[in-house]
C-alpha positions as CSV (number, residue, x, y, z in Angstrom):
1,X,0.0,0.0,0.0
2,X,1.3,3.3,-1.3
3,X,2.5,5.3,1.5
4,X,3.1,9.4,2.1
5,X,5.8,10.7,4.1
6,X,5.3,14.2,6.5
7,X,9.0,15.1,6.8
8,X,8.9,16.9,9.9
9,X,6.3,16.3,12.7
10,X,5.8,20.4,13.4
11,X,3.5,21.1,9.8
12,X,1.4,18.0,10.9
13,X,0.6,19.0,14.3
14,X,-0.1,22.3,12.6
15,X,-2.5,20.9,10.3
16,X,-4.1,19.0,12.7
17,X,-4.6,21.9,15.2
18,X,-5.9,23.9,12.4
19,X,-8.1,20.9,11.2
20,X,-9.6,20.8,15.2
21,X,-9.9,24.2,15.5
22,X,-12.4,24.3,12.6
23,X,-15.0,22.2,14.6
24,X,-15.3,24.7,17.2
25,X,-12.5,23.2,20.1
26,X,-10.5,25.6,22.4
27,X,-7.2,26.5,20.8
28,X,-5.8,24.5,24.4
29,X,-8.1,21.5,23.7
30,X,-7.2,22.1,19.3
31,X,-3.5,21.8,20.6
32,X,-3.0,19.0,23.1
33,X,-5.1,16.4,20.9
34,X,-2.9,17.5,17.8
35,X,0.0,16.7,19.8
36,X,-0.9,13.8,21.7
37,X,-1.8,12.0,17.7
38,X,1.6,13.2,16.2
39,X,3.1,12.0,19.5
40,X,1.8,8.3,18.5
41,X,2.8,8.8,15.0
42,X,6.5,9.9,16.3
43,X,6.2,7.1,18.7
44,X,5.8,4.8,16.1
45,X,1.9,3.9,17.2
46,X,0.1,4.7,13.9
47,X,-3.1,2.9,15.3
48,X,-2.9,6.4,17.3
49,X,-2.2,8.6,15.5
50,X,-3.4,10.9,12.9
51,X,-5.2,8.1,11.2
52,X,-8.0,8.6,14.2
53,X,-8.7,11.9,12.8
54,X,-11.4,10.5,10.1
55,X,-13.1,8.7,13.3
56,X,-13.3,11.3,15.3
57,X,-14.5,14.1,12.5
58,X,-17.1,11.5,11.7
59,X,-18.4,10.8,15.6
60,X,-18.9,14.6,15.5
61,X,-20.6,14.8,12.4
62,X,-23.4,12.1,14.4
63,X,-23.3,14.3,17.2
64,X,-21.5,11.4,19.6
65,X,-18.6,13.5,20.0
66,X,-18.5,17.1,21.4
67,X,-15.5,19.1,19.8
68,X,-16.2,22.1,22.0
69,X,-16.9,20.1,25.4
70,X,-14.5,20.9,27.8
71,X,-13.6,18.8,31.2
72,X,-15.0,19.3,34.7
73,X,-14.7,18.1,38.3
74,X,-18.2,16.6,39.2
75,X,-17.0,15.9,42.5
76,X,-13.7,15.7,44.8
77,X,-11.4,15.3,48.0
78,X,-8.3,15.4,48.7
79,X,-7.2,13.2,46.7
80,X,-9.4,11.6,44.7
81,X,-11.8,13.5,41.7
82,X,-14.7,12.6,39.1
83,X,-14.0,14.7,35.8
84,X,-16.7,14.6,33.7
85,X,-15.5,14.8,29.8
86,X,-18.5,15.9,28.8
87,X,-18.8,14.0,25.7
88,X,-15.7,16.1,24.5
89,X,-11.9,15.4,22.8
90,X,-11.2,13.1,25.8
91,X,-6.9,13.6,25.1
92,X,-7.7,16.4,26.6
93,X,-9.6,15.3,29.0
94,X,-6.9,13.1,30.5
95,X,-4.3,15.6,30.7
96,X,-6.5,17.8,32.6
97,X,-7.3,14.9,35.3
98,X,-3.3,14.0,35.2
99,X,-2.6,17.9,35.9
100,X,-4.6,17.5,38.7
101,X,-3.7,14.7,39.8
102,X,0.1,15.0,40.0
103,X,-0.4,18.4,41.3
104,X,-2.2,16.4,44.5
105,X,0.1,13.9,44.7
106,X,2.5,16.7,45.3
107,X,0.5,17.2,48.2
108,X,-0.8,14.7,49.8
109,X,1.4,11.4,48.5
110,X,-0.6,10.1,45.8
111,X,-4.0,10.8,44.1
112,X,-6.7,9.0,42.5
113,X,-9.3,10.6,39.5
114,X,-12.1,8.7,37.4
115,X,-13.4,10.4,34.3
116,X,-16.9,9.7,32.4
117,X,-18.8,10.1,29.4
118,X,-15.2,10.1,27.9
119,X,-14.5,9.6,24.3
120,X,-11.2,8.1,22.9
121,X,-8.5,9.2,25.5
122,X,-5.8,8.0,22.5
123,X,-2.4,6.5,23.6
124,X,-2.0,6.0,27.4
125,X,1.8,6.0,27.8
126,X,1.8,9.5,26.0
127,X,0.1,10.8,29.3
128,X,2.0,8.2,31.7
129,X,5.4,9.3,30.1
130,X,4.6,12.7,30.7
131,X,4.0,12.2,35.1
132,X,7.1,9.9,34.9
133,X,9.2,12.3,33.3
134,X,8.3,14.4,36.5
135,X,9.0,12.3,39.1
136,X,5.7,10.6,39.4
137,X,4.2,6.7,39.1
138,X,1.3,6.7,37.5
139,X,-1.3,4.1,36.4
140,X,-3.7,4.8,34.2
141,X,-6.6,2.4,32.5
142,X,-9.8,2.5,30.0
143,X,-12.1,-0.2,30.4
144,X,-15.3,-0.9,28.5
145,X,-17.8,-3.8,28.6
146,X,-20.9,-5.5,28.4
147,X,-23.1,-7.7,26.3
148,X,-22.6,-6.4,22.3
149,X,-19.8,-3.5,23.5
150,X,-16.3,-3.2,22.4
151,X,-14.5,-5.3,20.2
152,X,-12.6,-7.9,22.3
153,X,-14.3,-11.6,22.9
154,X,-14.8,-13.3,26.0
155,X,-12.5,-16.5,27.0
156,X,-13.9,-19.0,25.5
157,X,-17.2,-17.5,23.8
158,X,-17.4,-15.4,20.3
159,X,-19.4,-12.6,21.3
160,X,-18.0,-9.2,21.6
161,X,-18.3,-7.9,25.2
162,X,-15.3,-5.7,26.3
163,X,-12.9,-3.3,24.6
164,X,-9.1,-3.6,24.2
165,X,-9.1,-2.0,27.9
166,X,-5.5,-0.8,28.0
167,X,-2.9,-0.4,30.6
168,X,-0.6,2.3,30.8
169,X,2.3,2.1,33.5
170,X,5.6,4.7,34.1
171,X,7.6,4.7,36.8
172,X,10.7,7.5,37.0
173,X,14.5,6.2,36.5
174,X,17.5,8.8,37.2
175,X,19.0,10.2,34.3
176,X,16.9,8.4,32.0
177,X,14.1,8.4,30.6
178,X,10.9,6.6,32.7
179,X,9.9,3.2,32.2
180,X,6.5,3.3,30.2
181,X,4.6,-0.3,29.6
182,X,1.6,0.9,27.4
183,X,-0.6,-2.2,26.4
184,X,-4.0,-3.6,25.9
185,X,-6.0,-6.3,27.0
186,X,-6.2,-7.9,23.6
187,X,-3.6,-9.8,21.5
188,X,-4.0,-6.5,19.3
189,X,-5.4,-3.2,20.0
190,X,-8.4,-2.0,17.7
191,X,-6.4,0.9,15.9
192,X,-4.2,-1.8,14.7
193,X,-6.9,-3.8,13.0
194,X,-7.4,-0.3,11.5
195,X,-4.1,0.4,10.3
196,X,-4.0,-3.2,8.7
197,X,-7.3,-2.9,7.2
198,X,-5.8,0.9,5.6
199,X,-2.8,-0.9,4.6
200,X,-4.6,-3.9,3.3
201,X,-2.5,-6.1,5.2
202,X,-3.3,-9.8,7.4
203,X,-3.0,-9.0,10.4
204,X,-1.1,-11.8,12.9
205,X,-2.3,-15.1,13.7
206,X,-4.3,-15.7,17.2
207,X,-5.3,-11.9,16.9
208,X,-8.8,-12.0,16.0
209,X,-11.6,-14.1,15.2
210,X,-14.5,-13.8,12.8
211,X,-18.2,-13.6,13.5
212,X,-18.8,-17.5,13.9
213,X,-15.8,-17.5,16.4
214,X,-13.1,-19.2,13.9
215,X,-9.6,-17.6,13.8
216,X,-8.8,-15.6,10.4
217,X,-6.1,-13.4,9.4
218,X,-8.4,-10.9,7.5
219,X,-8.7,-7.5,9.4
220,X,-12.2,-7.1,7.1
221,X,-13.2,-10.0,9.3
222,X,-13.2,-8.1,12.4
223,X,-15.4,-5.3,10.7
224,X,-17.8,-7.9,10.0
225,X,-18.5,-8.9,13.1
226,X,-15.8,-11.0,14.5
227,X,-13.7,-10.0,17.4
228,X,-10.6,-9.4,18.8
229,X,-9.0,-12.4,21.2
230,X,-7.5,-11.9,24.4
231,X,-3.8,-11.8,24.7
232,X,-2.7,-14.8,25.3
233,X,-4.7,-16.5,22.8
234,X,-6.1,-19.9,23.6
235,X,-3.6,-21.3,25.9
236,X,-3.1,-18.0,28.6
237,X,-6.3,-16.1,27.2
238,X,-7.8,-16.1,30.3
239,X,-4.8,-14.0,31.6
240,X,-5.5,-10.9,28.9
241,X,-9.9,-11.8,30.0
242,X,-8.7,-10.9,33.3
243,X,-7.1,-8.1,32.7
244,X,-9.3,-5.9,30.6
245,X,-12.6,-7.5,32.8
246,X,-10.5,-5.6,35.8
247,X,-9.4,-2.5,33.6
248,X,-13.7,-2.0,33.3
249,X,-14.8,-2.8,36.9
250,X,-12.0,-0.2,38.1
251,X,-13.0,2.3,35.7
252,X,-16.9,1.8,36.5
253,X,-16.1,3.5,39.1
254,X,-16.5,7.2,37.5
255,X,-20.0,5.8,36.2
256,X,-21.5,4.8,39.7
257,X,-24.3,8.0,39.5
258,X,-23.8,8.6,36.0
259,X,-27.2,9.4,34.5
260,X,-26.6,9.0,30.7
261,X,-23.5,6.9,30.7
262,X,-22.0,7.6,27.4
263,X,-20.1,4.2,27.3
264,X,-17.3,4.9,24.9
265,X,-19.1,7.2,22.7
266,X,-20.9,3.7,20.9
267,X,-23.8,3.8,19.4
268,X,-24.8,0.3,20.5
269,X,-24.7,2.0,24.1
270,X,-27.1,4.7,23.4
271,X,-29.9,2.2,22.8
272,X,-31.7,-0.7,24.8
273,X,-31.2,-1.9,28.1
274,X,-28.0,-0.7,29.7
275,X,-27.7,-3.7,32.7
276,X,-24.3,-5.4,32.6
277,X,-22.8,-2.6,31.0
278,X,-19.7,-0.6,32.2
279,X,-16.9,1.8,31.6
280,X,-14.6,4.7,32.3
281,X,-11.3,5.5,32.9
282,X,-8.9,5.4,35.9
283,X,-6.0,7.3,36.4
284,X,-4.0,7.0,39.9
285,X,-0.5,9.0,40.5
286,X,1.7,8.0,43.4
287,X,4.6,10.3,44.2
288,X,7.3,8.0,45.4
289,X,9.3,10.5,48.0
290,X,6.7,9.7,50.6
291,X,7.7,6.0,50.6
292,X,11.1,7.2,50.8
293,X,14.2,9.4,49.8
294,X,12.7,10.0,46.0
295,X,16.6,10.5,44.3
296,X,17.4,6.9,46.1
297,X,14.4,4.9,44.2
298,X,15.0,6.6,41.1
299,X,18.5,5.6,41.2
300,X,17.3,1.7,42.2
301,X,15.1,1.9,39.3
302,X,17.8,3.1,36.8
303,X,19.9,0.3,38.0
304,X,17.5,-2.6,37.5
305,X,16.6,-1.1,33.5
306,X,20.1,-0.8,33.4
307,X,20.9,-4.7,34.5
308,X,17.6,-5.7,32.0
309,X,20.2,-4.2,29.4
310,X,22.9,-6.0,30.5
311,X,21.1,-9.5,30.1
312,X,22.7,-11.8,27.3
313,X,20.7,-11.5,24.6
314,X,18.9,-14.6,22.7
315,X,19.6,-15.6,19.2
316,X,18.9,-13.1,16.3
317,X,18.1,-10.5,19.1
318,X,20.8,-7.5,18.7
319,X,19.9,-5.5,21.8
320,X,17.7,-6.0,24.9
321,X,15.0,-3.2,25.0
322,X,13.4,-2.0,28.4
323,X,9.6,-0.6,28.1
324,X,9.3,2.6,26.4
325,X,12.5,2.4,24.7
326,X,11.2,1.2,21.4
327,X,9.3,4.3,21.0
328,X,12.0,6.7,22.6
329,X,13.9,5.0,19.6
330,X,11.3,5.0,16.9
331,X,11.0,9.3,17.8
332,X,14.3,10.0,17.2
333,X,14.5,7.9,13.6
334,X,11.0,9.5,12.4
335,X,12.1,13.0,13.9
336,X,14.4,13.0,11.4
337,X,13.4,10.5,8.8
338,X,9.8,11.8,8.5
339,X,6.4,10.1,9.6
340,X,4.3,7.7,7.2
341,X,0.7,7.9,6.7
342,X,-0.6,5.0,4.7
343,X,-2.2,7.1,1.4
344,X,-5.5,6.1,2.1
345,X,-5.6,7.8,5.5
346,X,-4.0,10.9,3.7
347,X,-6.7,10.6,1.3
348,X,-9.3,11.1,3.9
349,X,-6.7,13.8,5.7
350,X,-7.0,16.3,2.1
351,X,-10.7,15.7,2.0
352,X,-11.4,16.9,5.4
353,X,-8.7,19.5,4.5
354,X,-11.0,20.5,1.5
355,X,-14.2,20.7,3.8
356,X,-12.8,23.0,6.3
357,X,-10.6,25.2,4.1
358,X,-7.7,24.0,5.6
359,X,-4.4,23.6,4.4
360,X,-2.9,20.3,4.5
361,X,1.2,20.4,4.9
């Protein structure tokens, strides 16, 4: 599949600000989802990236999406908070609850905040890497589920009942960059079913199934009904089940007195009875000085990512990679190399261009 290359990241987060701000958004709201997508295109997470732009211009135009929503706190402590997204660019959304939140961990330790009737939130270790990179663990999940919702299979059953549910985990290393693990429930995430089916590629073995429940290879499968499988596959699927079934329980928690629980922004959720369904996200932020001399346990961390490094590596393997490397790696070769948008997505890119008299780069 044909293929166009952005040479440098700056024109595309300019068009993609430019193409947001045309909707109506905040030129803060216009700017941190335009980053956060060329952040997963840099980091070399194209499911991510700008080739979500299509989706979310056409969840606007059915009036699931709010472009000029803009976050709130519903309810709070100390340390803990309920942000309502408000049906709104959820990127945004996130990075006000992480502001918040790191800014009462600095206070009190650690702090906790759920956010509802939340759209896409996009990559989570672009938002994890960011409290890492200030000194700060956090943990952050989106969890979705019930009867006909997401796209992810049960263990052992072929109907779709709970998203990709991703986990996002930093933790802070001295003079180096944090340890992010950024991954979903499922053997692949959604956006990459997307990118394969843009691509017209097979996607992986053991990644998805189709709509009787038999494994295939075709991401066109997937869009007819099938479903994503857990990671682990058949053997250890149970492992990834777990997982994203406790990514949606914890993330229920900022729908407990929702009234019109938006429910990832599906349209399958805004009809019929809502029992047994469930979602959110869940963001917690624990400052590690109040466990202990802060310097110290970033130093221990560095040590241990350092002696992962150090391990022999297996055959054909030229380098031992610790998480969030790849993608600290990835940004500094498309940095300078240029970013790749399969030409179908960049087909989609210069008709909305077109429609909003915007300029594409």
């Amino acid at each position: 599949m044909p293929e166009v290359h952005v040479r440098f990241p700056e024109p595309l987060q300019l068009f993609a600000t430019a193409l947001f701000r045309a909707v109506g958004p905040d030129a803060d709201v216009a700017e941190e989802v335009a980053d956060h997508l060329i952040g997963a295109n840099l980091a070399g997470h194209d499911s991510h990236g700008v080739i979500r732009i299509p989706q979310y211009f056409d969840l606007i135009a059915k009036g699931a999406l709010s472009p000029t929503a803009r976050p709130e706190i519903i309810r709070s402590t100390s340390v803990t908070a309920l942000v309502d997204a408000r049906r709104g660019l959820s990127h945004f959304a996130a990075a006000f609850a992480l502001d918040w939140a790191m800014e009462r961990a600095a206070q009190h330790g650690l702090a906790a905040a759920a956010i509802r009737q939340a759209s896409h939130v996009g990559r989570l270790g672009h938002s994890t890497e960011r409290a890492g990179r200030r000194g700060y663990i956090a943990i952050l999940t989106v969890g979705v589920g019930g009867p006909g919702l997401g796209g992810m299979v049960l263990f052992g059953s072929r109907q779709r009942f709970l998203g990709a549910n991703p986990w996002s985990i930093s933790v802070p290393a001295k003079g180096r960059p944090p340890m992010v693990f950024d991954g979903s429930s499922s053997a692949v995430a959604e956006g990459k079913v997307r990118l394969a089916r843009s691509k017209g590629m097979p996607l992986p073995e053991g990644a998805i199934v189709d709509a009787e429940g038999r494994p295939t290879t075709n991401p066109e499968d997937f869009y007819r009904g099938g479903g994503m499988l857990p990671v682990g596959g058949s053997i250890a699927g149970h492992k990834g089940y777990g997982f994203a079934m406790a990514s949606m329980l914890l993330s229920a928690l900022a729908m407990i007195d929702d009234p019109d629980p938006m429910l990832w922004a599906s349209s399958q959720a805004e009809q019929g009875d809502r029992r047994g369904r469930a979602g959110g996200v869940f963001l917690l932020v624990v400052d590690p000085g109040r466990f202990g001399d802060s310097g110290l346990y970033q130093t221990l961390v560095a040590e241990v990512l350092a002696a992962a490094k150090r391990a022999p590596c297996a055959p054909g393997v030229d380098e031992i990679l610790v998480p969030g490397e790849p993608e600290i790696k990835m940004r500094e070769r498309r940095t300078s190399e240029g970013i790749p948008i399969p030409d179908t997505t960049w087909k989609e890119l210069a008709a909305l261009a077109e429609r909003f008299g915007v300029t594409l780069p």
